[in-house]
C-alpha positions in Angstrom: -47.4 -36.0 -12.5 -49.9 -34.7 -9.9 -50.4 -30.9 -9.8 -50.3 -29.0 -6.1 -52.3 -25.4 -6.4 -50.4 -22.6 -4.9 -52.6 -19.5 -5.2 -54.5 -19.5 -8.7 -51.9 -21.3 -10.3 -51.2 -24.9 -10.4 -47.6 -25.9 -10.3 -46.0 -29.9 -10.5 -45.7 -31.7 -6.9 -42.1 -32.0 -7.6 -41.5 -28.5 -8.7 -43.5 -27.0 -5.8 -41.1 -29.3 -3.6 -38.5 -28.0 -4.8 -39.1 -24.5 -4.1 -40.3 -25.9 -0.7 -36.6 -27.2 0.1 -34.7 -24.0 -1.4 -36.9 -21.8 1.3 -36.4 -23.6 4.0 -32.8 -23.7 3.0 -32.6 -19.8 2.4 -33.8 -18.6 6.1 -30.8 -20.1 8.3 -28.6 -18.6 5.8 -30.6 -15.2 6.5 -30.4 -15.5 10.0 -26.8 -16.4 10.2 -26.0 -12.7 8.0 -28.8 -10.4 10.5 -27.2 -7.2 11.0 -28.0 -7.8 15.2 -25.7 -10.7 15.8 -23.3 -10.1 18.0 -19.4 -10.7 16.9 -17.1 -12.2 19.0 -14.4 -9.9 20.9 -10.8 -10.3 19.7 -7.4 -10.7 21.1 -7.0 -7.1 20.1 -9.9 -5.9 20.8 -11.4 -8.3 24.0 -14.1 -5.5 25.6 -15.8 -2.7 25.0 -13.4 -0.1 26.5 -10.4 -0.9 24.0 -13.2 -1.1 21.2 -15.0 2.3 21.9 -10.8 3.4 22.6 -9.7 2.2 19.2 -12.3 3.9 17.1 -11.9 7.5 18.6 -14.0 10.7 18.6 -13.8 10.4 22.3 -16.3 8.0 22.6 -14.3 5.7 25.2 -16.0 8.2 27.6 -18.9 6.3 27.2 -17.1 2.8 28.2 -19.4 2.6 31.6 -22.8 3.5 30.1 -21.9 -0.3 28.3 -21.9 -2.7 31.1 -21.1 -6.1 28.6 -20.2 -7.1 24.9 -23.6 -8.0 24.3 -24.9 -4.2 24.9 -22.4 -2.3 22.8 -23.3 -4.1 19.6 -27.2 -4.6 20.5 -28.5 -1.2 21.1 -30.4 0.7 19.0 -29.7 4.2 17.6 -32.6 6.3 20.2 -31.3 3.7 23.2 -27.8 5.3 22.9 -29.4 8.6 22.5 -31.0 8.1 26.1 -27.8 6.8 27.2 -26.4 10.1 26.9 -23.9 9.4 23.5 -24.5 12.5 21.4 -24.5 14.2 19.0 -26.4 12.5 16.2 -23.5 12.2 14.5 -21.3 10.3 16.7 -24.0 7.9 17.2 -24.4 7.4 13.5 -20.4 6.8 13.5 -20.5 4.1 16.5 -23.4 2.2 14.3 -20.5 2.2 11.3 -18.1 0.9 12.9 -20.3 -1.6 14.8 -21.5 -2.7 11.5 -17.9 -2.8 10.2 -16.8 -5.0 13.5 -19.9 -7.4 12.5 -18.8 -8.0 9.2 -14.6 -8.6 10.4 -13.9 -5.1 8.8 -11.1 -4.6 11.3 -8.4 -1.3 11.8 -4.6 -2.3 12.5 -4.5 -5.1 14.3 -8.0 -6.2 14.6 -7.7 -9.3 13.0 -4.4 -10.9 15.0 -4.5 -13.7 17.6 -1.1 -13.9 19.5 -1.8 -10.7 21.7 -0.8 -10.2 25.4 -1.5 -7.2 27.6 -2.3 -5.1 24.4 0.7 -5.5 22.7 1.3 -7.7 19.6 4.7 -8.8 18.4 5.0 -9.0 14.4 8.4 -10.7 12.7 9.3 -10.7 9.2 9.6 -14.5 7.8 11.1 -16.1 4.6 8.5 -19.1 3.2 8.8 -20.8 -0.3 6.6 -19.6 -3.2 4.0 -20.8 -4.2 3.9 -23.9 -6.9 2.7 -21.4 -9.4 5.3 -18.8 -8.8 7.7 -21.2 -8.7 8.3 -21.6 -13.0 9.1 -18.1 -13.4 11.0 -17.6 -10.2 13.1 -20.8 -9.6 12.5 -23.6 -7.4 14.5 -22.2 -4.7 12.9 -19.0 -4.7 11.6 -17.4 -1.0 9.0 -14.7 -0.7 9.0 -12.8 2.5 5.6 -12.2 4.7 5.0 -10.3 8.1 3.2 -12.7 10.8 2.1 -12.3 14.5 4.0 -14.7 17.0 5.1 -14.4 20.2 8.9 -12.9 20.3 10.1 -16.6 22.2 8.3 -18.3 19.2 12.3 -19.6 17.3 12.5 -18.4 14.1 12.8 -21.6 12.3 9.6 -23.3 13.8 7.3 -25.7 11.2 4.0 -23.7 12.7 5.0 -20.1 11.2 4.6 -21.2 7.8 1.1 -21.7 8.4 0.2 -18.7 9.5 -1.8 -16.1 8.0 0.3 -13.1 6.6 -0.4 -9.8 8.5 -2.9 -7.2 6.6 -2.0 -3.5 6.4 1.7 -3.5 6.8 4.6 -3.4 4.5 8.0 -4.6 4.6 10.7 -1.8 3.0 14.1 -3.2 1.8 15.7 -5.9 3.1 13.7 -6.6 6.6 11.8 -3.6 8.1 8.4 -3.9 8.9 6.5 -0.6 8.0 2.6 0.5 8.7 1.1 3.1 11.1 1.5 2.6 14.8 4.4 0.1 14.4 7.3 -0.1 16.7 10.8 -1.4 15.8 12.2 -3.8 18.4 15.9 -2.4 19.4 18.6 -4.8 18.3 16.6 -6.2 15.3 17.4 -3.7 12.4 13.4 -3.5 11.7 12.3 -7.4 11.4 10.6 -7.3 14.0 8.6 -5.2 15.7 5.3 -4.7 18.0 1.9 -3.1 17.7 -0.6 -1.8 20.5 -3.4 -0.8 21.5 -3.8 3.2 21.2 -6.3 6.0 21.4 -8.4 6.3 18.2 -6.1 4.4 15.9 -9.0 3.2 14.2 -10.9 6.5 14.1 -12.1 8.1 11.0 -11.5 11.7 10.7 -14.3 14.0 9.8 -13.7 16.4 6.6 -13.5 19.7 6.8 -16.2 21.7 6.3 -16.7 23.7 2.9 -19.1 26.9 2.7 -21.1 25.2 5.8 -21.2 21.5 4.7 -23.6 19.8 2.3 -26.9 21.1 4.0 -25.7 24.6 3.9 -23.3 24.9 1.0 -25.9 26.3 -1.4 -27.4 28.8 0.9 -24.0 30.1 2.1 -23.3 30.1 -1.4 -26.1 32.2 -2.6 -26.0 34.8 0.2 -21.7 35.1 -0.7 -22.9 36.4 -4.4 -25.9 38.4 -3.5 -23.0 40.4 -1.1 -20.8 40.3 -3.6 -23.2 42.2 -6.3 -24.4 44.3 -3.4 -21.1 45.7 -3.0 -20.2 45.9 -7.0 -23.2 48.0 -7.1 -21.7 50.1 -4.3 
């Protein structure tokens, strides 16, 4: 076996091609997972208005200072600062959720396909269980799922099966669909309903503020005792 030098050290042809291979393998792989790719819109979310709408703290006020897609999620921390979007803070929270969006991190709704104008309908289903399930359960036995389709979509069409069960939500007795900025549809006791596009449903609150936050908190704390043993001594 021939020896290739690599450095000071000599290493096997057939080793050293080996390492060779898994390199070249490695750096697609890190270019596909960069932190400034740009994700694809959604049905929910197609632009950059209902995004910078969804996640709140008034930042769809910025909309126009984002002209496409590509800017919103390619812009670095001091080129929003120019753009005008401060405080510091609120910057730092549009890089969270931007990394968030990258990464398919969604709020309600992000994640489902059948949308029109804004609005998504959801409808409670009945599907067989699983193989697995179906020993303890019976070979009959029907498990219940929440699924976006269109409301014309009939009830008892082959596709729905297929489709992937709807994250976030919960169905409470027999049939109602249940989850934060859901919608009953009149006339169908709860099974189905509709979700839309709102005003910081995705936003994160802030905490409240104890003794002046973390930067503060031991100052403000210190000067509170000192007052308080000035006025004991009083």
């Amino acid at each position: 076996m021939k020896p290739s030098s690599v450095g000071n050290h000599r290493l096997p042809s057939s080793l050293l091609s080996c390492i060779l291979r898994s390199y070249t393998t490695v750096r697609p792989l890190h270019r596909q997972t960069t932190p400034n790719q740009i994700p694809s819109p959604t049905p929910f979310v197609p632009d950059t208005k209902t995004f910078l709408s969804l996640i709140g703290r008034n930042l769809s006020q910025h909309a126009a200072k984002f002209p496409t897609w590509e800017s919103l999620f390619s812009l670095k921390s001091i080129q929003l600062r120019k753009l005008g979007v401060e405080p510091a803070r609120t910057r730092r929270y549009l890089l969270w959720w931007r990394d968030k969006f990258r990464k398919g991190e969604y709020g309600i709704g992000g994640d489902l396909k059948d949308v029109k104008d804004s609005v998504a309908h959801l409808r409670v289903i009945e599907v067989p269980v699983g193989r697995s399930s179906r020993s303890l359960a019976g070979p009959d036995a029907m498990k219940k799922l929440i699924i976006n389709v269109a409301p014309d979509v009939p009830v008892n069409e082959p596709k729905l099966r297929a489709l992937k069960p709807v994250n976030g939500l919960k169905i409470q007795g027999a049939h109602t669909i249940v989850g934060p900025f859901i919608e009953p549809v009149k006339g169908t006791g709860g099974s189905i309903a509709t979700v839309k596009v709102q005003e910081s449903m995705w936003e994160q609150r802030r905490g409240e503020k104890v003794d002046g936050g973390e930067r503060r908190k031991l100052q403000v704390r210190r000067k509170r005792k000192l007052e308080e043993l000035r006025k004991a001594k009083s």
